[in-house]
Structure formats: structure tokens, C-alpha cells
Steps between C-alpha positions, in 0.01 A plus 500: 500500500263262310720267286376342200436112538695477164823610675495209743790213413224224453353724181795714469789196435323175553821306388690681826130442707466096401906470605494614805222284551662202439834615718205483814482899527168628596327809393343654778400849487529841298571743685642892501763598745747801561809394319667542857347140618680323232876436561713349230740225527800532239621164579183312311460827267700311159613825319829617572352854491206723481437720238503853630402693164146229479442589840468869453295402190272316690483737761342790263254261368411447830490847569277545191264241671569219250416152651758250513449081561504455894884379641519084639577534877466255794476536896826459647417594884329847524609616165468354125803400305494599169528253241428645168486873355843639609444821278150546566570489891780776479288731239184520745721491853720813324184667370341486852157296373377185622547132334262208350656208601391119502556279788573210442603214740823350412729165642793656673710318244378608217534895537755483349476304213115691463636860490745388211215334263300758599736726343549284152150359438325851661699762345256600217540662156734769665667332736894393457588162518746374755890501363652192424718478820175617706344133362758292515539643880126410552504161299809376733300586785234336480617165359781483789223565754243284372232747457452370109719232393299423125701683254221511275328716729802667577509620138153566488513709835803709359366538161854305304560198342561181702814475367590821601371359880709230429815648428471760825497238721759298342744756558411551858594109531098404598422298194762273500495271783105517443570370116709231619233333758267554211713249298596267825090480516479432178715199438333399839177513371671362156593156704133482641363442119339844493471647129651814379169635514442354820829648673423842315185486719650404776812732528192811428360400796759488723715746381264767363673493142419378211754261271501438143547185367765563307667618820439151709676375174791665559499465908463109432640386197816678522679255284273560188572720202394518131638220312564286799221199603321560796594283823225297464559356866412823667324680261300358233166429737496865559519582105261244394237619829523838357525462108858615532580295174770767392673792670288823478647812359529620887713203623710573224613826560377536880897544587636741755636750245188537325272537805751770585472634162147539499469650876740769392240563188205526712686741788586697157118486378408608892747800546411611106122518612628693833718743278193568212321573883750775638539619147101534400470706865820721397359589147164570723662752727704656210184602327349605733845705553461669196137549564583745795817687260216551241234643817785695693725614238326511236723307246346338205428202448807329350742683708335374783491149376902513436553670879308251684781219371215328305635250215504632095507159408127383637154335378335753749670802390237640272220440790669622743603826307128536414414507869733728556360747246205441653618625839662794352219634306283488795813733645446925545857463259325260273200660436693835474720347208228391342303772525797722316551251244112505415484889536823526220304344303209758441536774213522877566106603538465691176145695392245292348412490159206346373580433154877320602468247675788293386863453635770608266763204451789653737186555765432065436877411434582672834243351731593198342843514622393640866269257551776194364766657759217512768488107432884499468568692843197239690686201374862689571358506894416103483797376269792754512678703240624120391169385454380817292804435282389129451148588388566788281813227374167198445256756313801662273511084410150457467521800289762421262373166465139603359347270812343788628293525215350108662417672782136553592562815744743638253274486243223640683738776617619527112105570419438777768830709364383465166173620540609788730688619245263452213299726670736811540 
């Protein structure tokens, strides 16, 4: 099995590729093996679960002989550990075919942190995201352990907010003592002259965090609020080094109940972009739901639509309704209907005459009508009985209204019946 250079992580996710690169991981080698000489560890694996009903997917596209992005593993004694590609590993070890895998040489004490980005930043287009307790689990390890102790990273790492990093470890009690030798080394560095700016700096470097301004205002000058003059003793050097004239907007409202506030409204913002992701990949497998109703069973198009649980209230509804015709006129059922509803259309074969010519005005009035309730009975498959009452409801309007004598179609429309029947 040749893979395809674009498959391997440094050209297939060079975000993933460039991270584990900086964690001190080492790509090695690609490599195909029998699924067999792969063992997996649950312990470092960070979903709670594997997904049976992707696995069987997977496993008859691999049957097919689709090509899927080799699986992270590392040598762990005479085996290899797998580290990424969970699903992948079980669809190829069930279907009895051998595995593309990268090797890739990894710190003992960072398997496990590896195996969980590996499973945010290289999960694809397709690929679920890790639940919110799955993160927070992963988050808490690896700040208690040391393995990355920037929360910016963190965030970046996890793909949330910082304050949603911030919050996580605040309730498992491992911000806290750090915050408060933040401010002890702050008013320490405060009594050694250093500037805001210059303690900002400072607490970055040996903390790994960044601190607003604003924030060192609060942690230092505890006794200042709007209205009241500034200690001047211990803090006017500080406002005057950094053009701190007058409280910013931030020091102003930079209170505890307000950074609480707005960490709740960014969680919010995070789990609404998680739920618009579950809910976009529901509406994907309803379709293609009523997609198989419409192949198997035949049902039209709008029937199929409503049975597959898909929303009446939608932007999509119209395009997805017009796929769906699509599928079912390229069905034996489809192509049957239509091929009645064209055939009930043709007249009785009656002898030729050359010197008639000319349809009599029951003959045009009739295929008139057959060929409107061909129109009516195509739209009736895409909109429902409902929606044929709502049209025939809008050109009865039109009609009354004299706006369909505006319209460029009915006019043209208008022209042909008048000429037929000048004729006859």
C-alpha cells in the first residue's frame, strides 16, 4: 500500500505536525503494520467511549479500499502504543487489513497529554470534538502535572477561550494559590521600584501568564476606587511611569462579579458553537435519512423530508428538498411516475388529415389543464398538499389583483394562448 505524501500529518494537519514539535516528539518513520502489533492503552485514550456505529463505517470504506490518514503510534517495548486514530485502528483491525501508521518518538510524559491534542487539534472536518467534561478532565491534567502550565496555550491546545481555561482550573482549586503568589510577587517586585509594565514582564516570565494592567491595579492598589484620590505614597510613581493619569474603563469594572459574568458568556458562546456542531452533523445524517426512504421505499420527496425528522421551519429546506427530487427521479419509482405522468399527457392517435391541422379549443383547454396539474402534482412531491394550496392561494391573488398582467412570463404565456386559439 503506497500512501499519498499528502496524507502524512506534516502536509495533512501541519498545526497538529508543528505542536508536537514543540512538545519534543519526534517523527520517525511511516510505516504499515498488521493492526495486531498495535495495542491500545484506554488510560491515555481521552474519550470516555468509542463510537461503535463510525467504526463499522470506517470499516466498509476500508473494505471498499478507500485510504485513510496513517494512525500516531510510538514504541513502547516490542509493540507500538497507539496514540491517535482510535476509530481508524478498530475499522481496519475488525476488517482484517493492515494499518498506515506514523511513528513518532514521544517523552514518556507527554503520551498522555499528546494523544489528547492529538484528538482536538487532529480530528479533521469529520471528526467530533471532545465533550466538555472530556476537556476539562484533560486540562486538569496537565496543569496539575506540569506538562503545560501557560493557559494561553492551554486554550490554544484545547481549542476554548482562556477564560474558559481559567475557570476549569479554578474550580479544581489550581489557580488560586498560583494567583495569590502572583500578587505576593507583585507587590515584591512593586517595593523594588519596578513599573507596572515592568512587573507585567516580569510575572510573564516567571509565571508563564500574562497580566493586564488594569489587573496589577487592582492586585496593588486595593484601596482605590472611582471618585476616591489615589494613595499617592504607594502608587502614583507607577501611574505617572505608565501614563496611568485616570482609571481605564477595565480598572473600573475589572470586579469579581463581572469577570464571572463574562466567563459564564464566553462558556455560553463555546457550548452554543459545540451545539450548532452536533446539530449541523444531525441535520447531515437526517438527510441523508430521507435520502435512503426515497431509494428503498420509494416515498416522494416531501414525505421523505417530513419522516427523516428534518425541520419545516429552515433556510435549507428548499435545497435540500431539491436534492431530494433529484435522488428520486434518478429512482426505477421516479422515473416510472414520471414516465406515466408524461405518457397521460399524449392525445388518442387519431388518422391524419392533411387539410386540419389545428386543435379544437377543448383539445388546447384540456392539455392546458394536464399539463398545469403535471406542474401541480411535481411541486405537490417537493412542497406537500399545504404547499399546493399556498401557490394556487398566491396566483388566485396575483390574479384578482391584475399583477399578473406585470408579469413578463404571464404575458408571454397570455400571447401563446391567444394565438393558439386565433388559429383554430
Amino acid at each position: 500500500m503506497k500512501l499519498p505524501t499528502s496524507l502524512w500529518l506534516k502536509n495533512y494537519n501541519p498545526k497538529l505536525y508543528k505542536r508536537l514539535v514543540e512538545l519534543g516528539c519526534e517523527f520517525q518513520m511511516i510505516k504499515e503494520l498488521d493492526p495486531k502489533e498495535i495495542y491500545v492503552d484506554q488510560g491515555i485514550y481521552p474519550r470516555s467511549s468509542t463510537d461503535t456505529d463510525r467504526v463499522e463505517m470506517y470499516k466498509e470504506d476500508v473494505l471498499k479500499g478507500d485510504t485513510f490518514p496513517p494512525v500516531i503510534i510510538t514504541k513502547k517495548g516490542e509493540k507500538y502504543l497507539l496514540i491517535d486514530g482510535n476509530h481508524r485502528y478498530f475499522a481496519h483491525l475488525n476488517a482484517g487489513v493492515s494499518i498506515a501508521a506514523e511513528v513518532w518518538k514521544i517523552p514518556s510524559h507527554q503520551v498522555r497529554y499528546v494523544a489528547t491534542i492529538c484528538n482536538v487539534l487532529g480530528r479533521g472536518k469529520a471528526g467530533k470534538d471532545l465533550t466538555g467534561s472530556e476537556k476539562k478532565k484533560g486540562i486538569i491534567y496537565a496543569f496539575s502535572e506540569g506538562i503545560n502550565t501557560d493557559i494561553n496555550k492551554l486554550a490554544e491546545d484545547f481549542e476554548t477561550t482562556v477564560s474558559y481555561v481559567r475557570k476549569v482550573l479554578s474550580q479544581a482549586g489550581l489557580i488560586r494559590d498560583r494567583k495569590e503568589e502572583m500578587k505576593k510577587r507583585a507587590k515584591e517586585l512593586r517595593d523594588e521600584g519596578l513599573s507596572y509594565r515592568e512587573i507585567a514582564k516580569r510575572l510573564e516570565e516567571e509565571f508563564g501568564e500574562k497580566v493586564a494592567i488594569g489587573t496589577l491595579n487592582n492586585w496593588l492598589c486595593s484601596n482605590f476606587y472611582p471618585g476616591k484620590e489615589l494613595n499617592k505614597e504607594k502608587c502614583a510613581d507607577n501611574y505617572l511611569s505608565n501614563e496611568l493619569h485616570t482609571p481605564t474603563v477595565r480598572s473600573t469594572l475589572d470586579d469579581p462579579e463581572r469577570l464571572v459574568q463574562e466567563e459564564e458568556e464566553e462558556l455560553l458562546a463555546v457550548d452554543a458553537v459545540a451545539e450548532e456542531a452536533d446539530r449541523e452533523l444531525s441535520l447531515k445524517e437526517k438527510i441523508e435519512e430521507a435520502k435512503r426512504l426515497i431509494r428503498e421505499e420509494g416515498i416522494v420527496p416531501a414525505e421523505a423530508y417530513k419522516r427523516a425528522g428534518l425541520p419545516e421551519e429552515w433556510e435549507k429546506k428548499y435545497k435540500v428538498l431539491r436534492e431530494l427530487l433529484e435522488v428520486w427521479e434518478s429512482t426505477e419509482a421516479g422515473r416510472r411516475r414520471i414516465k406515466e405522468e408524461l405518457s397521460g399527457l399524449k392525445t388518442e392517435d387519431k388518422p391524419k388529415k392533411k387539410e386540419v391541422n389545428l386543435k379544437s379549443k377543448e383539445e388546447l383547454y384540456k392539455e392546458i389543464v394536464d399539463t398545469i396539474n403535471l406542474q401541480l402534482r411535481r411541486w405537490q412531491q417537493i412542497e406537500g398538499e399545504e404547499g399546493v394550496i399556498r401557490l394556487l392561494e398566491g396566483l388566485l391573488e396575483m390574479y384578482k389583483s391584475g399583477r399578473y398582467k406585470n408579469n413578463p412570463s404571464w404575458r408571454r404565456a397570455n400571447g401563446v394562448y391567444l394565438a393558439e386559439f386565433r388559429r383554430i
